[in-house]
N, C-alpha and C positions, 0 to 999 in steps of 0.2 A: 113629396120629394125632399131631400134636405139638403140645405141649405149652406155651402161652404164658403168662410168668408177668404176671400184672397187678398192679401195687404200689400202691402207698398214697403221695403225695405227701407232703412233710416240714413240719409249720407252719415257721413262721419268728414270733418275739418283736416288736411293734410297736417301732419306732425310738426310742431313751432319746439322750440329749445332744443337741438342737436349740436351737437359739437363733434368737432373732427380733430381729430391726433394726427401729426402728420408721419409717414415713415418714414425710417433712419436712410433710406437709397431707395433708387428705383426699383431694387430687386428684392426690395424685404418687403417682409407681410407683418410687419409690427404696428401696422396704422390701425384706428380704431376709431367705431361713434360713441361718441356719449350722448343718454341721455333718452335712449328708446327704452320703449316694454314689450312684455312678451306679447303684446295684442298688435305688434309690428312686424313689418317683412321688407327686406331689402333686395335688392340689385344693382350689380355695377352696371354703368351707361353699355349698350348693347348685349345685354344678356334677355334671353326668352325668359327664363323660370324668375322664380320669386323665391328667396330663403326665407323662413321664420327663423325671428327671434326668440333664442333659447327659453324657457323658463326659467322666473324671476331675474332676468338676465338686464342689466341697463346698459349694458355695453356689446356694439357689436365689433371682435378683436380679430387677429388673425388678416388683417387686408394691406394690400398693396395701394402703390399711389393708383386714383384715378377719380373719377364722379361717379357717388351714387347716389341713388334713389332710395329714400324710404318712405313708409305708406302705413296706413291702418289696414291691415287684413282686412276682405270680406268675413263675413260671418252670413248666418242663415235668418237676421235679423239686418242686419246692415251690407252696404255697399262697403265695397274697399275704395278709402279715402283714395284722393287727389296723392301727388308721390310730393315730396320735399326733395330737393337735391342738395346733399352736401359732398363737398370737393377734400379728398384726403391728401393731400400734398405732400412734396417732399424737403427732409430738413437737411439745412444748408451745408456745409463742412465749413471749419473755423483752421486756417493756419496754427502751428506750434507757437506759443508763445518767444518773441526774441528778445533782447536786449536785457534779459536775466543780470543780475549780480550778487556773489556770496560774500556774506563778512564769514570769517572763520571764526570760529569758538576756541572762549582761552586755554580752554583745556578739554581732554576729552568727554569729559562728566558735566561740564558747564551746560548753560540753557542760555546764554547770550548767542549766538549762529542767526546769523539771518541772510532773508532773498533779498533785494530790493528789485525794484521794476516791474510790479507787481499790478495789476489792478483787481478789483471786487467781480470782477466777472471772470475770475480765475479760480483755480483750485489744485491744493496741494495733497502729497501725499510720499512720508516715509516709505524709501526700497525696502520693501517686503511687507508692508502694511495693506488692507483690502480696504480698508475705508478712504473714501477722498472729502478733507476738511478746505471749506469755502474759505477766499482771502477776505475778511471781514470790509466790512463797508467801509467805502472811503478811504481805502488804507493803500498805501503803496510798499509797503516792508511786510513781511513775514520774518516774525521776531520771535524770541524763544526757543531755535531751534538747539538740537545738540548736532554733533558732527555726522558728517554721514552724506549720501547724496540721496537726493529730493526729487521726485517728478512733479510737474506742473504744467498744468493745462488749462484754456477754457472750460469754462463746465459747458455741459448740454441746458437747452434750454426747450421749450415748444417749436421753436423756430431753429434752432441750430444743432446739429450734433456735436457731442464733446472732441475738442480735437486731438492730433496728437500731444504727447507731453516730452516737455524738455526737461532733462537731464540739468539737476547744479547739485555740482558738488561743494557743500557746506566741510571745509577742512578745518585743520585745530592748529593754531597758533603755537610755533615751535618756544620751547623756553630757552631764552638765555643765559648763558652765566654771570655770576657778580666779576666786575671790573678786575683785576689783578695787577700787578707791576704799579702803581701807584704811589708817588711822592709827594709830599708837602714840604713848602719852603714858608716858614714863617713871616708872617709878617713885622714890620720894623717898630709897631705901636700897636697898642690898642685901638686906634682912631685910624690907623692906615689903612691902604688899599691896594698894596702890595705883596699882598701873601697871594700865591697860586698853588695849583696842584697841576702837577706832568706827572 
């Protein structure tokens, strides 16, 4: 008769280095894991089924806040590991920035314009511009501006969503005219201190 050997599957260790993105509210699906492979399978806390991890995928995207499980698939060699739980959270909302102030620019072409009241965990951005420029470290001015009105906000962070942005309008210093109607009354010496101008 022959003889067939019957073996013993191999465990496999629950999944160590995962990392979680939190989502932007309760109702989005913008959270994500980092840190899996395609020899993983996930589930959120009370689901029956099990998802695999896409091919050469290291990120599982597309989720809402809540706790899930990940795991090393069985295979026809191995057991499917023990599960890891990672918690996808959700990020905080930040107030509009207050207490803003514009210097105006001396003229419409100038680069002197600036915010003050600014801090480094803020961020600016020209009306009609798509890019938002970070307020450099340590700084409390935004300097260099030209005229124009400016939005600025908190940036986003891991932990916070970007907030809304306040409105400053950076204006242009009106120009004056030269003095007019102007007299001079000489003075009575050289050395005196008697001459004026009305």
């Amino acid at each position: 008769a022959a003889t067939v050997q019957v073996g013993v599957k191999e465990d496999q260790i629950a999944p160590t280095g995962l990392t979680a993105t939190k989502a932007t509210s309760n109702a989005a699906t913008d959270g994500k894991i980092s840190g899996v492979t395609a020899a993983m399978e996930y589930q959120i806390d009370g689901a029956t089924t099990w998802t695999a991890v896409g091919e050469n995928q290291t990120e599982i995207t597309g989720l809402t806040t809540g706790t899930y499980k990940v795991r090393y698939a069985g295979t026809a060699d191995k057991n499917a590991s023990d599960a890891t739980s990672v918690v996808v959270g959700v990020k905080d909302n930040q107030t509009a920035p207050t207490g803003l102030a514009a210097t105006k620019a001396s003229s419409s072409t100038a680069t002197d314009g600036k915010i003050s009241g600014v801090t480094d965990a803020m961020e600016y951005q020209k009306d009609g511009d798509t890019a938002w420029t970070a307020v450099e470290k340590n700084k409390t001015e935004i300097t260099g501006l030209t005229s124009g009105t400016y939005k600025v906000r908190y940036a986003g962070t891991a932990d916070k969503n970007a907030s809304d942005a306040t409105s400053v309008e950076v204006g242009t210093k009106t120009n004056q005219t030269a003095p007019t109607g102007l007299t001079a009354t000489k003075a009575s010496s050289s050395t005196a201190t008697d001459g004026k101008i009305s």
